[in-house]
C-alpha positions in Angstrom: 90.3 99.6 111.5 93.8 97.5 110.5 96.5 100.2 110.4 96.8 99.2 106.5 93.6 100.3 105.7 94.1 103.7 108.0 97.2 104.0 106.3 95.7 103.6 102.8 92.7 105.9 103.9 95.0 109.2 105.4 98.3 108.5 103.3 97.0 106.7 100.2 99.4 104.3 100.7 100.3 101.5 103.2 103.5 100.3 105.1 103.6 97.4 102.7 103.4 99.7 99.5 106.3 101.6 100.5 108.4 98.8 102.1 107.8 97.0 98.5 109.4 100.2 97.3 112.3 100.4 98.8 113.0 96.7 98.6 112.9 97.3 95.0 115.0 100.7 95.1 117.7 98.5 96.8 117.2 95.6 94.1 115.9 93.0 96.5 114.8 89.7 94.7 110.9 90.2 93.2 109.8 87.4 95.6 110.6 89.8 98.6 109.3 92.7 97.2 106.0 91.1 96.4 105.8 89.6 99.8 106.7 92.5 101.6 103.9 94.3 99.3 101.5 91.9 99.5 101.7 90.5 103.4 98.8 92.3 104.3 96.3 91.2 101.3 95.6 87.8 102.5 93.5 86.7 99.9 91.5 83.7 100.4 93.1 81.8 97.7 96.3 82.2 98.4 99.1 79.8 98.4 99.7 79.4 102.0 103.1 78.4 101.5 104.0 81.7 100.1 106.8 84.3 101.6 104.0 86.7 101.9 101.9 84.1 104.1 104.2 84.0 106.1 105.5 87.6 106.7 101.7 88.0 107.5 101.9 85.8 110.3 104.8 86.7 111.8 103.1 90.2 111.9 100.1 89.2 113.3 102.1 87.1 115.7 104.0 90.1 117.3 101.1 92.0 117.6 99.0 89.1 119.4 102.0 89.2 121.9 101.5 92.6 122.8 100.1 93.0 126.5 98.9 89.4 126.4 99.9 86.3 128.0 100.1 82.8 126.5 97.1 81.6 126.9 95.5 84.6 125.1 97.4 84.3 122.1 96.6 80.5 122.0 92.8 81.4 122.2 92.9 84.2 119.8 94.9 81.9 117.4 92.1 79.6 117.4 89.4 82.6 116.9 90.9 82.8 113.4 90.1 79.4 111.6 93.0 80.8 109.1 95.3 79.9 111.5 94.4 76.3 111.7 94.1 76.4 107.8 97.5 77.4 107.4 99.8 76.9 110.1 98.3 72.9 110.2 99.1 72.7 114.4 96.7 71.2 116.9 96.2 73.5 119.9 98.8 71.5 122.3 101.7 72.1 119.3 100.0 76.0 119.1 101.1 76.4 122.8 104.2 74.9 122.5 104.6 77.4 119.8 103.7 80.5 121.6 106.1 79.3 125.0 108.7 79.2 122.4 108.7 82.5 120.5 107.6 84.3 123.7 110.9 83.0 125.6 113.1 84.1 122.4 111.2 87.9 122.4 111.6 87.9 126.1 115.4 86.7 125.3 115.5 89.0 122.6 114.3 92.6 124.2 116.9 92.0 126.8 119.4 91.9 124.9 118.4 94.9 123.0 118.1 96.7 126.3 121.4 96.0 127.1 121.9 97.7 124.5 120.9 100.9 125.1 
Protein backbone atom coordinates (compact mmCIF):
# COMPACT_ATOMS: atom_id res chain seq x y z
CA UNK A 1 0.00 0.00 0.00
CA UNK A 2 1.58 3.79 -1.10
CA UNK A 3 1.86 5.70 2.23
CA UNK A 4 -0.79 8.20 0.57
CA UNK A 5 -3.35 5.90 0.42
CA UNK A 6 -2.49 4.46 4.23
CA UNK A 7 -2.50 7.89 5.13
CA UNK A 8 -5.86 8.66 3.46
CA UNK A 9 -7.22 5.25 4.96
CA UNK A 10 -6.01 5.83 9.02
CA UNK A 11 -5.91 9.79 9.01
CA UNK A 12 -8.43 10.67 6.19
CA UNK A 13 -6.01 12.79 4.85
CA UNK A 14 -2.55 12.55 3.15
CA UNK A 15 0.85 14.31 3.40
CA UNK A 16 0.03 16.16 0.28
CA UNK A 17 -3.49 17.44 1.67
CA UNK A 18 -1.97 18.97 4.54
CA UNK A 19 1.32 20.22 2.90
CA UNK A 20 -1.25 21.94 0.30
CA UNK A 21 -2.58 23.51 3.53
CA UNK A 22 -0.07 24.99 4.90
CA UNK A 23 1.46 26.19 1.69
CA UNK A 24 -1.77 28.03 1.45
CA UNK A 25 -1.80 29.22 5.26
CA UNK A 26 1.57 30.83 4.43
CA UNK A 27 0.25 32.36 1.01
CA UNK A 28 2.42 30.35 -1.23
CA UNK A 29 1.68 30.91 -5.02
CA UNK A 30 -1.62 28.52 -6.16
CA UNK A 31 0.79 26.70 -8.55
CA UNK A 32 2.70 25.31 -5.45
CA UNK A 33 -0.07 24.59 -3.50
CA UNK A 34 -1.72 22.56 -6.17
CA UNK A 35 1.53 20.71 -6.91
CA UNK A 36 2.31 20.08 -3.49
CA UNK A 37 -1.50 18.71 -3.25
CA UNK A 38 -1.60 17.05 -6.14
CA UNK A 39 2.11 15.24 -6.62
CA UNK A 40 0.83 12.09 -5.60
CA UNK A 41 -2.44 11.86 -8.08
CA UNK A 42 -0.52 11.15 -11.17
CA UNK A 43 -3.32 11.04 -13.47
CA UNK A 44 -2.78 9.53 -16.76
CA UNK A 45 -3.48 12.65 -18.57
CA UNK A 46 -1.55 14.80 -17.03
CA UNK A 47 0.64 17.44 -18.35
CA UNK A 48 3.93 16.09 -17.71
CA UNK A 49 5.50 19.25 -17.72
CA UNK A 50 3.64 20.32 -14.65
CA UNK A 51 5.34 21.36 -11.07
CA UNK A 52 3.27 18.53 -9.65
CA UNK A 53 5.03 16.00 -12.26
CA UNK A 54 7.78 16.81 -11.14
CA UNK A 55 7.62 16.96 -7.31
CA UNK A 56 6.30 13.39 -7.98
CA UNK A 57 9.37 12.29 -9.35
CA UNK A 58 11.64 13.73 -7.25
CA UNK A 59 9.74 11.81 -4.58
CA UNK A 60 9.74 8.65 -6.15
CA UNK A 61 13.43 9.29 -6.90
CA UNK A 62 14.55 9.52 -3.19
CA UNK A 63 12.72 6.71 -2.33
CA UNK A 64 14.18 4.46 -5.20
CA UNK A 65 17.59 5.52 -3.64
CA UNK A 66 16.87 4.04 -0.51
CA UNK A 67 19.03 0.75 0.28
CA UNK A 68 19.67 0.40 -3.50
CA UNK A 69 22.47 0.82 -5.64
CA UNK A 70 22.63 2.35 -9.14
CA UNK A 71 21.94 -0.17 -11.16
CA UNK A 72 18.66 -0.95 -9.26
CA UNK A 73 17.33 2.34 -9.57
CA UNK A 74 18.17 2.34 -13.38
CA UNK A 75 16.24 -1.05 -13.73
CA UNK A 76 13.34 -0.12 -11.57
CA UNK A 77 13.17 3.25 -13.65
CA UNK A 78 12.66 1.28 -16.60
CA UNK A 79 9.90 -1.14 -14.85
CA UNK A 80 7.69 2.04 -14.91
CA UNK A 81 7.06 2.85 -18.68
CA UNK A 82 5.94 6.40 -17.03
CA UNK A 83 9.34 7.09 -16.63
CA UNK A 84 10.30 6.87 -20.19
CA UNK A 85 7.00 8.77 -21.08
CA UNK A 86 8.01 11.60 -19.14
CA UNK A 87 11.42 12.01 -18.28
CA UNK A 88 12.18 11.37 -22.43
CA UNK A 89 15.97 9.71 -21.42
CA UNK A 90 17.43 6.55 -23.06
CA UNK A 91 18.76 4.22 -20.46
CA UNK A 92 22.67 5.31 -20.92
CA UNK A 93 21.40 9.27 -20.13
CA UNK A 94 19.09 7.38 -17.11
CA UNK A 95 22.39 6.20 -15.56
CA UNK A 96 24.17 9.14 -15.98
CA UNK A 97 21.32 10.58 -14.15
CA UNK A 98 21.21 8.34 -11.18
CA UNK A 99 25.50 8.66 -10.79
CA UNK A 100 24.77 12.24 -10.66
CA UNK A 101 22.05 12.71 -8.03
CA UNK A 102 23.47 9.88 -6.05
CA UNK A 103 27.04 11.69 -5.77
CA UNK A 104 25.06 15.05 -4.75
CA UNK A 105 22.88 12.94 -1.84
CA UNK A 106 26.03 11.21 -0.94
CA UNK A 107 27.57 14.95 -0.95
CA UNK A 108 24.69 16.25 0.56
CA UNK A 109 24.10 13.79 3.88
CA UNK A 110 27.63 14.55 4.74
CA UNK A 111 27.34 17.72 5.02
CA UNK A 112 24.24 17.46 7.06
CA UNK A 113 26.24 15.14 9.31
CA UNK A 114 28.63 17.47 9.86
CA UNK A 115 26.22 19.05 11.10
CA UNK A 116 25.06 17.50 13.81
Amino acid sequence: MRMADAELSELGVDHGHVGAWLCRRWNLPDEIVDAVGQHHLRPANADPGTLAIHIDWADRLVHLFEGTNDQEVVTALFKDQAWSNWSKMSEVKTQALVASLREKLTRSLTMISLLN
